[in-house]
Each structure stands twice: as C-alpha cells, then as structure tokens.
KOLMI-396382 format. One line per 2 residues: number of its first residue (from 1); for each residue y, z, x of C-alpha. Coordinates in nm, 3 decimals. Each point is the difference from the previous one (the first is absolute). Layout:
<sites>
NUM = Y,Z,X | ...
</sites>
This chain:
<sites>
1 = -1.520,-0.889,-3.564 | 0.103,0.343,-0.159
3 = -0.087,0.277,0.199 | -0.054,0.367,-0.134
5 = 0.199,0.293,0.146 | -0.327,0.121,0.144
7 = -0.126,-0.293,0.132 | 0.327,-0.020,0.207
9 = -0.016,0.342,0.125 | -0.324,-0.093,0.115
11 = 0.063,-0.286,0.188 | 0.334,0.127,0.150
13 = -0.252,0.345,0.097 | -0.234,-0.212,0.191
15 = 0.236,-0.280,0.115 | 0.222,0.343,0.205
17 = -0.319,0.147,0.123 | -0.098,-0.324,0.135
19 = 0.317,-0.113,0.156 | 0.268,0.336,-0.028
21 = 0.229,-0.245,-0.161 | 0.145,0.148,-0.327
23 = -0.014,-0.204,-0.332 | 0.280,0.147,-0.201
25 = -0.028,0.052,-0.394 | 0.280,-0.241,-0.045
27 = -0.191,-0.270,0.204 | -0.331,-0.001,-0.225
29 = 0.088,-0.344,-0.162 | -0.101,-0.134,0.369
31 = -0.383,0.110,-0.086 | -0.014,-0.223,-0.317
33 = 0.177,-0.309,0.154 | -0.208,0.039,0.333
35 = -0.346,0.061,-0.111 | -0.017,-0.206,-0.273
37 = -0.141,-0.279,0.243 | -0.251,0.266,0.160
39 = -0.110,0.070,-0.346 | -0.047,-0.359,-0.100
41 = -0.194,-0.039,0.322 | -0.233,0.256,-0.066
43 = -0.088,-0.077,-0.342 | 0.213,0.302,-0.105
45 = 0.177,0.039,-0.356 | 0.220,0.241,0.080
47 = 0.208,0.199,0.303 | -0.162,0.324,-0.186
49 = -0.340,-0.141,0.028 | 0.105,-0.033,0.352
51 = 0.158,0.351,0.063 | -0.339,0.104,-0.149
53 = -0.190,-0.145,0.274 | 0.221,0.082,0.276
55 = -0.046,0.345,-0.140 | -0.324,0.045,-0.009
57 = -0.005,-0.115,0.404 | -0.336,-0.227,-0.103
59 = 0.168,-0.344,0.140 | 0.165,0.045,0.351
61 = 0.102,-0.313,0.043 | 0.148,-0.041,-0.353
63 = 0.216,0.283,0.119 | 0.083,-0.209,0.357
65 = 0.131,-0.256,-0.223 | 0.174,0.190,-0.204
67 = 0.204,0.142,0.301 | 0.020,-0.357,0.142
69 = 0.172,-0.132,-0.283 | 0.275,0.305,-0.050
71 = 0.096,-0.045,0.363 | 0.311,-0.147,0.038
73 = -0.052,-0.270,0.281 | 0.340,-0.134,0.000
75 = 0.084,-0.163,0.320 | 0.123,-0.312,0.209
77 = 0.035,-0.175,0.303 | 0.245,0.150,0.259
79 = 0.133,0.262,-0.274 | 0.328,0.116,0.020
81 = 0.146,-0.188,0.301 | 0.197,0.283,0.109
83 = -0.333,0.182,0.093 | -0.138,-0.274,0.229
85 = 0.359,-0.007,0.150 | -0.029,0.311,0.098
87 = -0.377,-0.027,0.151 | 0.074,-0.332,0.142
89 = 0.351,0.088,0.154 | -0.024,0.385,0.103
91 = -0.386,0.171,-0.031 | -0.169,-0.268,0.123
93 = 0.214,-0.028,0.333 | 0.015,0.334,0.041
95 = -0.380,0.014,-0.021 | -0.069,-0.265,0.263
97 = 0.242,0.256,0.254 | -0.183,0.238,-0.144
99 = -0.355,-0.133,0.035 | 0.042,-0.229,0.335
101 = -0.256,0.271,0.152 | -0.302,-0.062,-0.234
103 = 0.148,-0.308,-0.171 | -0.191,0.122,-0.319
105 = 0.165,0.022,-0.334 | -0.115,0.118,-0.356
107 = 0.143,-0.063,-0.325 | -0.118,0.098,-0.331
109 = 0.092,-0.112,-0.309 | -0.085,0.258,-0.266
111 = -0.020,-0.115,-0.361 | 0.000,-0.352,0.113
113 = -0.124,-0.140,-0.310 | -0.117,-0.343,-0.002
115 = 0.109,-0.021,0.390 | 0.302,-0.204,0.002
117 = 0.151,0.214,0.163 | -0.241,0.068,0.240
119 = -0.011,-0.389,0.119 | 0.375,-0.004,0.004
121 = -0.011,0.267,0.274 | -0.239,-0.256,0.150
123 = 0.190,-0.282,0.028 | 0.264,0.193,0.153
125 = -0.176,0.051,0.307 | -0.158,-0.344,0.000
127 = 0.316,-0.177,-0.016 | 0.042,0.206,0.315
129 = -0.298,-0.067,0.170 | 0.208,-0.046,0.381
131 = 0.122,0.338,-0.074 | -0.310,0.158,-0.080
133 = -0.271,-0.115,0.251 | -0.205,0.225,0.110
135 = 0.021,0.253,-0.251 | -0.207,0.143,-0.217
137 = 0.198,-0.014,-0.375 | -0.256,0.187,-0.253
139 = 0.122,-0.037,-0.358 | -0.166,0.166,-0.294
141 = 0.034,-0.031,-0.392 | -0.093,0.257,-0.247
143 = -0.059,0.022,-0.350 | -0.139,0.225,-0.269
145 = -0.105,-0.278,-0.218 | -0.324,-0.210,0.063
147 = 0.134,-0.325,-0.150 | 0.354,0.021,0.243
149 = -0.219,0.004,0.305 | -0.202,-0.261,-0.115
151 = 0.231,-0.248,-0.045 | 0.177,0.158,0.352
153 = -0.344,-0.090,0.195 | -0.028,-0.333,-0.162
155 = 0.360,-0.079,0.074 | 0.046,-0.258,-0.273
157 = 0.321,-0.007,-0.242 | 0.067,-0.206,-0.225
159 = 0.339,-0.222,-0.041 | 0.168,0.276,-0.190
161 = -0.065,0.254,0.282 | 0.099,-0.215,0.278
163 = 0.302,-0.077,-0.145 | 0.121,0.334,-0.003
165 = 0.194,0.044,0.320 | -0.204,-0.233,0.209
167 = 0.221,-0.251,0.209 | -0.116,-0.355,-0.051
169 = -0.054,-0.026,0.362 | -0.215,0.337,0.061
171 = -0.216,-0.150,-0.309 | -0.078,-0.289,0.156
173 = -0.027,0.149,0.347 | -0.230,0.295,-0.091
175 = -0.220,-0.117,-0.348 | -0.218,-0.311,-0.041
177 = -0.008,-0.139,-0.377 | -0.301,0.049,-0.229
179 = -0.037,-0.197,-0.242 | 0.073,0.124,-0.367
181 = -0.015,0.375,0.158 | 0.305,0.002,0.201
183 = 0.017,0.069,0.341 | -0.150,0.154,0.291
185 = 0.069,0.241,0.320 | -0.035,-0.180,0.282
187 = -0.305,0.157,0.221 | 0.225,0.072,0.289
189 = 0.225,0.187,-0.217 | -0.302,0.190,-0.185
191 = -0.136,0.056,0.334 | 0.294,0.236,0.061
193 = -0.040,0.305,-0.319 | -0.281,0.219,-0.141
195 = 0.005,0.093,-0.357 | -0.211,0.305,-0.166
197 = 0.044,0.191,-0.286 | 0.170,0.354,0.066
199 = 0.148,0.248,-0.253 | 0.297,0.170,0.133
201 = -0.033,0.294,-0.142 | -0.299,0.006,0.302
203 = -0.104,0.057,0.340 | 0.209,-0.265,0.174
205 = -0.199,-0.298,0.191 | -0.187,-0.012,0.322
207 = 0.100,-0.124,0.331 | 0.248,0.217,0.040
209 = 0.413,0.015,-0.056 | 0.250,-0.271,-0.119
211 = 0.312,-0.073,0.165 | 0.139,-0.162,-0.325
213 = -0.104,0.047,-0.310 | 0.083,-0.141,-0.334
215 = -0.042,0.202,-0.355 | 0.273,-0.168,-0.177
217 = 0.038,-0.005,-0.349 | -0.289,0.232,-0.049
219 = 0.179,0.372,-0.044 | 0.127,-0.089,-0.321
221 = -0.334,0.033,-0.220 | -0.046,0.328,0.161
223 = 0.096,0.353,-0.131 | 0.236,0.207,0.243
225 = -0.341,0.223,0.125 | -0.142,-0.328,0.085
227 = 0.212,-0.196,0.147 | 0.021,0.332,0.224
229 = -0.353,0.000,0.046 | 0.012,-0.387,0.079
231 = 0.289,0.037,0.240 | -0.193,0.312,0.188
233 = -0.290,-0.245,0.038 | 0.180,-0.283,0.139
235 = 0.153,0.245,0.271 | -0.359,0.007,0.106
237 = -0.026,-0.366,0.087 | 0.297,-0.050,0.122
239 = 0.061,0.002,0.384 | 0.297,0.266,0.104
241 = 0.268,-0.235,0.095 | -0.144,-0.258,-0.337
243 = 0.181,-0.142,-0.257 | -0.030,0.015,-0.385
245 = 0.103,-0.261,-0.196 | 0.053,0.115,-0.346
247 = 0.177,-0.234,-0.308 | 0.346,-0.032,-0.103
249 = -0.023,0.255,-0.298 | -0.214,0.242,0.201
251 = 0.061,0.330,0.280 | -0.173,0.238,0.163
253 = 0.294,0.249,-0.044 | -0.104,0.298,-0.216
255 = -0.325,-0.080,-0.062 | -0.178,0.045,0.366
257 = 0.129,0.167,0.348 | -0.222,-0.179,0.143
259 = 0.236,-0.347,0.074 | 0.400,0.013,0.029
261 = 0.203,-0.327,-0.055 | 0.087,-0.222,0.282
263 = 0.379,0.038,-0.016 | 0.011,-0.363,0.171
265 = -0.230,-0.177,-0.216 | -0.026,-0.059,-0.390
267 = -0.311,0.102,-0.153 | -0.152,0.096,0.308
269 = -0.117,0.382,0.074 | -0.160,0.161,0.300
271 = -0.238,0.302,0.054 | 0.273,0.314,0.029
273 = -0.126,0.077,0.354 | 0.133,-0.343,0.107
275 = 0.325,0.043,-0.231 | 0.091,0.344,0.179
277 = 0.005,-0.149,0.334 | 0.272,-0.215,0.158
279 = -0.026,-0.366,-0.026 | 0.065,-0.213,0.286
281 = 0.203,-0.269,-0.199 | 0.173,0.262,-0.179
283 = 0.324,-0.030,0.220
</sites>
C-alpha cells in the first residue's frame, strides 16, 4: 500500500513515543510493506485511513498492533555462538565462585523477542543439572511487543524457527512435536523462565538486580540520547560486579558512563564501579 508523507510521520511519531526507537525518513517504505497485513485485517483501505485512527487515539489496541508489527523481532536459537561461549565458558563459572554463598543467580534477557533466546540460556543450565543442584537459576525474558511474549509463554515454533541454530539433538531433547504447528518447550524447560512485557526505555523489573544481562542487538534502533537513557537504566538492574551482554555491532563506549568494556571479554561490559577496581584474574 502507498502511504502519504503524513501518514508516515504519524506512525513513526507514535511508534518512538511508544517504544523510543527512531523510524528514520529513509526507512518509511517499512510502514507500507508492514502494515499492509494489519490493514487488511482490520477491514482498512488504506495505511492513511490507519494513521487517521492511530491519530485520533480512539482505538488503543489498533495502535498495540501497529507497534507489534513495526518491531523488529529478529532472533534465533543460541545466537551468535561466540556469546554463549563466553557465558558458558567464563561468566557463568565465575558466577558459581561468585554466588557459592547464596547459590542464587539472575539473568535477564532484555528484548528477548519471541524467547529463543531466553530457552537457550535454559538449556544451558539444564544440560548441567549435576553442576547446578541446589541453586536457585531465575531467568527472565522481556519484550515490548504483546505478540513476542505470546508466542515466548506458549513456547511453540514452528519448523522454520527451530531450525535456526537449534542442534538436532537439543530439539529432540528439549521440544515435543505438535502436529501441523511445530514444536513444543518441554515443561521442565518452560518451568525454568518468566516472560512479561517491559519497555526499556522504563523502570527496570522487580525482584531485584541481574548478574547477567542480555540487551543484544537492541541499541541499534535507538537514537544516541536513548540508547544513553537505555544504558543508564540497565545500570539500575544490574548487580555491581554484573555483566552486560551487548551484540556484535553494539558498545556502551560514548554513549553511557554508566558500564566500561570488559577488556577480557568480547561484547561484554560491566558497571564502571566494578571496572575501576582490580580483578582477581587480571594477572
């Protein structure tokens, strides 16, 4: 569908007060190709009869969906395997030195999407089940959009999904088939993660701080002031000797004070308290 100049401005306008994430001028052909659907859906004949709508602020959840279907829920099973290298071979260990007193640990994955990630993390510390009796592993998944967390909770993907960076024998270990749908998280893994919908341009979650937490691949849709304003907030959740894992293509560096890079560890930052002190392993 064509979409009007104004229209656009409209939807990018209430699409960045919604989420913070910017919707650039040069990006507008997105709102045609990605609410054409939502239009057809809702009886609409146009994205300017749309806009129109959204406008007027008569249709809430018109506007929910509109959000939900700019989001960009890319994502995958065990993304980037450097990442889960790093948690699996050097923050994780650390953590269960770290931890041995109150054998409790949190990990948040911010921006998770449609949760892969989040039950990746999980079957990391099932597959390690010796290691980790007796502890208490809390692992949470957040999203902005409604329909991400949705599918998250429900913890069915279909053949397509699974496919994408899920070992053969973790599929069959970890998801029971359903017919013509896909397949399934296994109740013991589901048992293991929360999911609820959180913007992160908010107050961060309850239950106090993370020792790791994920926000990768989520800076980039951000203007500088925001990502600052994201980063600040994350310092917030984040227990002082935590770990942020941001993506490949992403830093903290110039846009908060709040984190400083991990000079032994790709991707990973940590509160600047913990970065000025010395590190034990440092030698």
């Amino acid at each position: 569908m064509e979409v009007s100049l104004r229209a656009a401005q409209i939807i990018a306008g209430r699409f960045e007060q919604a989420t913070g994430q910017s919707l650039a001028p040069e990006r507008f052909w997105r709102i045609g190709t990605t609410l054409s659907p939502l239009c057809r859906d809702r009886g609409l004949c146009s994205i300017d009869q749309l806009a129109c709508l959204i406008d007027r602020g008569s249709d809430p959840e018109l506007s929910l969906d509109m959000i939900d279907a700019l989001l960009n829920n890319e994502t995958s099973f065990f993304r980037d395997t450097g990442a889960f290298a790093q948690i699996t071979e050097s923050l994780l260990p650390r953590l269960r030195t770290d931890r041995a007193g109150d054998r409790r640990i949190r990990i948040w994955s911010a921006a998770c999407s449609t949760g892969q990630e989040v039950y990746s993390l999980a079957m990391l510390f099932a597959e390690q089940a010796e290691i980790w009796a007796g502890w208490r592993i809390e692992i949470f998944g957040s999203d902005i959009s409604r329909a991400a967390i949705q599918q998250a909770r429900t913890g069915l993907y279909s053949q397509f999904e699974v496919q994408r960076g899920l070992p053969i024998r973790k599929l069959v270990s970890w998801f029971d088939p359903v017919l013509d749908q896909g397949w399934r998280v296994k109740a013991e893994l589901a048992s293991m993660v929360t999911f609820g919908r959180h913007n992160l341009l908010g107050p961060p979650p309850a239950g106090g701080r993370f020792d790791i937490i994920l926000c990768r691949n989520a800076l980039l849709y951000f203007s500088p002031e925001r990502r600052r304003q994201l980063l600040d907030g994350l310092s917030l959740a984040i227990a002082p000797d935590g770990a942020l894992l941001l993506g490949a293509g992403e830093t903290a560096l110039g846009c908060s004070a709040r984190f400083v890079h991990d000079p032994h560890m790709q991707m990973v930052y940590r509160p600047a308290a913990f970065g000025s002190q010395p590190r034990a392993d440092a030698a």
